[in-house]
C-alpha positions in Angstrom: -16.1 -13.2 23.9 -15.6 -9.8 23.7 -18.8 -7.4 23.8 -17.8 -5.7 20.6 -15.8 -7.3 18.1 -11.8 -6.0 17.9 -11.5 -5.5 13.5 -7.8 -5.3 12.0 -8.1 -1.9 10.8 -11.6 -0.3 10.4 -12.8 3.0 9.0 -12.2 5.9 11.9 -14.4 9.0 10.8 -13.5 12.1 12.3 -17.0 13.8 12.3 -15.6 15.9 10.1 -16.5 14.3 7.1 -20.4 15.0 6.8 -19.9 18.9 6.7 -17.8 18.2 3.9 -20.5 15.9 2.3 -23.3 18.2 3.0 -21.7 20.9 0.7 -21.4 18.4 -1.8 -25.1 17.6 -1.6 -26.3 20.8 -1.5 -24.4 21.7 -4.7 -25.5 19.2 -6.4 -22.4 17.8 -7.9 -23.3 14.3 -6.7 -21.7 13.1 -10.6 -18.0 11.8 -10.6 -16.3 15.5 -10.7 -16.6 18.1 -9.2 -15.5 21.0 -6.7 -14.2 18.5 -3.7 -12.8 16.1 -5.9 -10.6 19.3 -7.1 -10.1 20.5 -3.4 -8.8 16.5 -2.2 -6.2 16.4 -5.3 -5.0 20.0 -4.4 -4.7 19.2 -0.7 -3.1 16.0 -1.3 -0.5 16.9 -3.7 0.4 19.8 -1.2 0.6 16.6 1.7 2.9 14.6 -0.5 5.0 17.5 -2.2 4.4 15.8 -5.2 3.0 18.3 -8.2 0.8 16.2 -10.2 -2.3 14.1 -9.0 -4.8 12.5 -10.2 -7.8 10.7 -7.2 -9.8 7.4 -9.1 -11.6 4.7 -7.9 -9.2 2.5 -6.2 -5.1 1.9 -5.6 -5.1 -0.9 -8.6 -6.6 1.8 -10.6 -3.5 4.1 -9.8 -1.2 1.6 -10.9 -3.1 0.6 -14.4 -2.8 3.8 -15.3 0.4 4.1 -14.8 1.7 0.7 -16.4 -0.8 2.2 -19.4 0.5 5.1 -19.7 4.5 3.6 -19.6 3.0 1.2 -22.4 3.3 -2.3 -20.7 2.8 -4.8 -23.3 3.2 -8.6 -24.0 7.1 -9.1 -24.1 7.7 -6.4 -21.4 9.4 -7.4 -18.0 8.1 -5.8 -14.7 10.1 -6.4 -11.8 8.2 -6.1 -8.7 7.7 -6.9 -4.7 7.1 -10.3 -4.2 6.0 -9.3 -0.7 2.7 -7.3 -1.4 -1.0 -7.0 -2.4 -2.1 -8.4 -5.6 -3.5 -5.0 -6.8 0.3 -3.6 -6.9 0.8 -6.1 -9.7 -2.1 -7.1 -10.8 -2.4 -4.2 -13.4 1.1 -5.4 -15.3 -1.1 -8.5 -16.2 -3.9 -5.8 -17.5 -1.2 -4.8 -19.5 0.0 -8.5 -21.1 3.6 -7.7 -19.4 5.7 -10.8 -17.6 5.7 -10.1 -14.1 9.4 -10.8 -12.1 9.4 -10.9 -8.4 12.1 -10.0 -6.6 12.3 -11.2 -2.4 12.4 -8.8 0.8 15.6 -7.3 2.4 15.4 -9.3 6.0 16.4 -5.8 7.2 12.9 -4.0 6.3 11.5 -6.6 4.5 10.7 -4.4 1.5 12.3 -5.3 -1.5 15.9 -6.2 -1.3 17.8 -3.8 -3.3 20.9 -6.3 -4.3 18.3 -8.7 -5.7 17.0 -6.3 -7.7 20.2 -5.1 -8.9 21.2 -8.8 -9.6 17.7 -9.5 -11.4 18.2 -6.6 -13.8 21.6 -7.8 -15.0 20.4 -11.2 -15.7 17.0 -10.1 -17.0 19.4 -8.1 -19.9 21.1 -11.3 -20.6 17.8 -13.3 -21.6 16.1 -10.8 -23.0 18.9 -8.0 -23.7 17.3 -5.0 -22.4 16.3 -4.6 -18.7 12.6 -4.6 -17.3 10.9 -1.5 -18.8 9.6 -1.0 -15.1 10.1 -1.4 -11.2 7.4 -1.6 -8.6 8.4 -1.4 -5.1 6.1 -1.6 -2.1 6.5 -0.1 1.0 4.7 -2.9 3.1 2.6 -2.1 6.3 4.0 1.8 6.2 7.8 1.1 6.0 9.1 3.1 3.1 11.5 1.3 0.7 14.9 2.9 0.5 13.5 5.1 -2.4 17.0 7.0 -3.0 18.8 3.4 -3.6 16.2 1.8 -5.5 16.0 5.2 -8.0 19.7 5.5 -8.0 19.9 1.3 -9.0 17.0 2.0 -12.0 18.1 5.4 -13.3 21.7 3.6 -14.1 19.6 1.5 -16.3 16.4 4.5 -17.3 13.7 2.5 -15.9 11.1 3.8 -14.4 10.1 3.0 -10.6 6.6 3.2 -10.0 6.5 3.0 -5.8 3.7 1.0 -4.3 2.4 3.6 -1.7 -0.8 2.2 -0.7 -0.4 1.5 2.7 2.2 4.4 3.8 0.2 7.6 3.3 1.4 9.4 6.4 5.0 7.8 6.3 7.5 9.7 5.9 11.5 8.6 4.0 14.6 11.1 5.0 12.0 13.7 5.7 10.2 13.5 2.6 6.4 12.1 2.2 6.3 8.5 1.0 6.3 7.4 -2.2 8.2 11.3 -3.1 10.9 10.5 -5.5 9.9 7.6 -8.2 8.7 8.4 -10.9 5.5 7.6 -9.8 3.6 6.6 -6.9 0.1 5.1 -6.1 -1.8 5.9 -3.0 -5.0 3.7 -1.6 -8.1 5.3 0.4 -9.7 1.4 0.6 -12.0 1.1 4.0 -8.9 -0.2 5.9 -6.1 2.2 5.4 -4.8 5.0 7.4 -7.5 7.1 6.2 -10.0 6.1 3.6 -12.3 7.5 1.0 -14.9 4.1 1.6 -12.6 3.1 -1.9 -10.1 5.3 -3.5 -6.8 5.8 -4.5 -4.0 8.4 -6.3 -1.6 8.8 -8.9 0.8 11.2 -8.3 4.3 11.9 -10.2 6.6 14.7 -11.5 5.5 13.7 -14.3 2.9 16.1 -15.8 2.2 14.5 -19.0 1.9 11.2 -17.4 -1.2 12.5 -15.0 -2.1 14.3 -17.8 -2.8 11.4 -19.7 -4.1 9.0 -16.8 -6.8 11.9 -16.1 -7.8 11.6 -19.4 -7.8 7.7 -19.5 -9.4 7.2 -16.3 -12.5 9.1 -17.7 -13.3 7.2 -21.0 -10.7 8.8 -23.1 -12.7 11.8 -24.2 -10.9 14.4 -25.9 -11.6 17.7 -25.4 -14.2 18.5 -27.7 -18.2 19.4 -26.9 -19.2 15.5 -27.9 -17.8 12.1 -26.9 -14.7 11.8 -29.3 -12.3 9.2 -28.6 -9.0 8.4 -29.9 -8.2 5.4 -27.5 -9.7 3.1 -24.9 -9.9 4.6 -21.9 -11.8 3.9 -18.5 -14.3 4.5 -15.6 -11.4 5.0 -13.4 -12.2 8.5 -11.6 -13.0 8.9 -8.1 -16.3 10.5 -7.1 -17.2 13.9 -5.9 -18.7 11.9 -2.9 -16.2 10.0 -2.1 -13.3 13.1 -2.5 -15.4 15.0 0.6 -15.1 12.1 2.7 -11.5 12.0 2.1 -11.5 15.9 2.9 -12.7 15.5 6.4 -10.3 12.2 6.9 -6.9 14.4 5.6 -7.8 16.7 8.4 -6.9 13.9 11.3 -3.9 12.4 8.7 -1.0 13.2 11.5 -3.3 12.4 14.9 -4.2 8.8 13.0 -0.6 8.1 12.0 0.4 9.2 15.6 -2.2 7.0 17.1 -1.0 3.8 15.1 2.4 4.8 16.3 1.4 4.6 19.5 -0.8 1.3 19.3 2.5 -0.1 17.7 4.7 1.1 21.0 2.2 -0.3 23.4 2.1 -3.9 21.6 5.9 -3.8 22.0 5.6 -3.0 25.6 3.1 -5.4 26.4 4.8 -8.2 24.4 8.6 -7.0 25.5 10.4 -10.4 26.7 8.8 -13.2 25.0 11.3 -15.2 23.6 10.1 -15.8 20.3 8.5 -12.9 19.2 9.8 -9.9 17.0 8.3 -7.2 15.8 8.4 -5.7 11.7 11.8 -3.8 11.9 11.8 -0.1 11.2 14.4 1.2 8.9 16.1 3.8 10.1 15.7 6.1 7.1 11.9 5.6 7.6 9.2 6.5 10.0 6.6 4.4 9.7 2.7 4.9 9.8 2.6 1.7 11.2 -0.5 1.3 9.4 -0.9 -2.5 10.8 1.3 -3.7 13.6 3.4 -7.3 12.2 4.3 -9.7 14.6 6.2 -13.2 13.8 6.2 -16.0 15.9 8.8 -18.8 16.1 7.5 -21.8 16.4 10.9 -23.7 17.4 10.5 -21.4 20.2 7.5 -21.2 21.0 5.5 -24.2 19.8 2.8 -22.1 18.3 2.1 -21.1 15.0 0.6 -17.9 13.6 -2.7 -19.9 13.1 -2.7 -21.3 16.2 -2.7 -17.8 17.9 -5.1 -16.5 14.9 -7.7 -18.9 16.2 -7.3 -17.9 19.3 -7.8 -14.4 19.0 -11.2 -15.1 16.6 -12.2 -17.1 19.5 -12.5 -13.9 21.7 -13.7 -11.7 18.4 -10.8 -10.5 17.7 -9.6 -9.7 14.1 -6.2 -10.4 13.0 -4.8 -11.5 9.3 -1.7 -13.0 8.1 1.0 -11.6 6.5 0.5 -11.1 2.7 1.5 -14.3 0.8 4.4 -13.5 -1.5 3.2 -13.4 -5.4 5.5 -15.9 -6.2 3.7 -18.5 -3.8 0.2 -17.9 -4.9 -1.0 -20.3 -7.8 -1.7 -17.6 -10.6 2.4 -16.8 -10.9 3.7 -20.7 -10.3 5.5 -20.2 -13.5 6.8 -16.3 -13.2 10.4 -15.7 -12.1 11.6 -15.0 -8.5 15.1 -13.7 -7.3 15.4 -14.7 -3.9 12.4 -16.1 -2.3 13.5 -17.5 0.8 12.7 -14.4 2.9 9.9 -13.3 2.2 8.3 -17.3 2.3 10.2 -17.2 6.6 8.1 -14.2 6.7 4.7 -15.5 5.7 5.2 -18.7 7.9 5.7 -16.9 10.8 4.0 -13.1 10.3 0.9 -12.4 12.3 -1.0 -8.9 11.9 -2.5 -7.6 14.9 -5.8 -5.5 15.2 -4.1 -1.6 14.4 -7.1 0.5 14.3 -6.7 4.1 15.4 -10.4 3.9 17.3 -8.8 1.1 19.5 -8.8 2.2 23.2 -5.5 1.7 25.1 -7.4 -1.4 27.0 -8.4 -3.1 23.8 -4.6 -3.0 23.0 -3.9 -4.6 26.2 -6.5 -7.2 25.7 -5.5 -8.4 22.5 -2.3 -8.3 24.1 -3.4 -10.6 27.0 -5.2 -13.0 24.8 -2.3 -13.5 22.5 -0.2 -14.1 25.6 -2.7 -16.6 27.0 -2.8 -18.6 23.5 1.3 -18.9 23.9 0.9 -20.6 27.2 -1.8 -22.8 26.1 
């Protein structure tokens, strides 16, 4: 066994964050708002280039408010990644909509723009009108190819709401993740690049649009000396707390995304020439956090699957996790549509993520390395 257990992806503090925490105790403003919480949204919206934010309680949260706030209702279509988290489409259900999936690009494996262009035209001949919105993930830090995805939707005016919860840090052409929807959604959870214990943003262009998720994440209340409300609203808003933790974990933002860039180079160096594993493919428009490196193994090849080598790793403490199951395999959406499928199911059998943490020492990377290799041979 290992003397200390090897997580996928655990919290990384910088040391930073208590001073930032300590203010926040000794002014008092301990209550959901306040000071730092005003400070993280400023310095994040200056990160991102992106004008209008708004910091609640978690990533899902993010992405309620946005589906709220672009009325999602029973009879809407949402088309989104099949290849993701639940809590990027989770919220469209909130909402009454009908979720449509739509499979990966084997290129990036985000989602495949053609698909997407092919499920809009035949989602206007059922219904006749095309999805009222798009959600798009960028998976594991790879950015989706925001400029063709926006160019596809704006022929049609729908609104792409980009899934950037695990790409903080990631960069597309140049330009921060997630920059150039119409929205985006951001998640501090314990495991990301950097992390707020839970959190998450909403950030757009938009100003009426984080306008009104500001004032719907806290209760509704209009602006008025007593509790007036006009519509339901929710405890959505992230605390003061929690926004000076984030302040001390934005400070180390490029040295983490540098270090999981690095912990992705090293796997590929210790792994280079085994027939029968591949590595997540970078786009080229992208640089990637590489917020978790994604391995796939063939079994044809190799004899092994990703369980096999999962258990084996666990046998020697060692975290690892497979690839998100698509939406349209999991039993809740048996009966929603799905354009495609076939990649993203290849990509599941076969994907393996591998402990990514940015506290990892250059010899854990090589152990998990060597046990991996070990399990193959076995």
């Amino acid at each position: 066994m290992a003397k200390k257990r090897i997580f996928l992806s655990p919290p990384h503090m910088s040391g930073l964050e208590l001073d930032f925490v300590r203010d926040v105790f000794e002014s008092n403003y301990i209550a959901p708002v306040g000071p730092a919480l005003d400070e993280f949204e400023a310095e994040l919206s200056a990160v991102l280039d992106i004008p209008y934010v708004v910091a609640v309680s978690c990533g899902t949260a993010a992405m309620h408010l946005a589906m709220r706030h672009l009325e999602i209702e029973p009879g809407d279509v949402v088309m989104a990644s099949t290849l993701t988290f639940i809590g990027s489409v989770s919220p469209v259900v909130f909402q009454g909509g009908e979720l449509w999936f739509i499979d990966s690009d084997p290129q990036n494996w985000n989602m495949d723009t053609a698909l997407l262009a092919q499920a809009i035209e035949e989602c206007i001949r059922l219904t006749g009108k095309p999805p009222k919105a798009v959600i798009p993930t960028d998976l594991y830090g790879n950015c989706i190819d925001i400029d063709a995805v926006t160019e596809l939707c704006s022929q049609y005016e729908i609104p792409v709401v980009i899934d950037s919860a695990e790409s903080l840090g990631s960069t597309y052409k140049k330009r921060a993740a997630g920059k150039g929807g119409y929205a985006s959604i951001y998640s501090f959870n314990g495991n990301k690049i950097i992390t707020t214990s839970s959190g998450g943003l909403l950030a757009s262009d938009d100003k009426d649009l984080v306008e009104h998720a500001r004032k719907l994440a806290t209760q509704s209340k209009e602006p008025v000396p007593y509790y007036h409300h006009t519509e339901i609203g929710y405890n959505y808003r992230m605390s003061n707390v929690l926004a000076a933790i984030g302040l001390g974990q934005l400070k180390v933002l490029e040295d983490r995304v540098k270090r999981c860039r690095e912990i992705n180079r090293q796997y590929k160096q210790h792994l280079a020439g085994i027939e029968g594993i591949s590595f997540m493919p970078e786009p080229p428009y992208c640089v990637s956090n590489c917020w978790l490196t994604v391995i796939q193994i063939d079994h044809s090849i190799l004899k092994k699957t990703p369980e096999d080598v999962r258990n084996a790793l666990e046998a020697k403490n060692i975290e690892s996790r497979p690839v998100w199951k698509p939406m349209h395999l999991q039993p809740i959406f048996a009966n929603n549509r799905i354009t495609g499928g076939g990649v993203s199911e290849r990509i599941f059998q076969k994907g393996l993520c591998l402990p990514s943490g940015t506290s990892m020492r250059d010899s854990d990377v090589a152990f998990v390395s060597d046990v991996l290799k070990a399990s193959l041979n076995h």
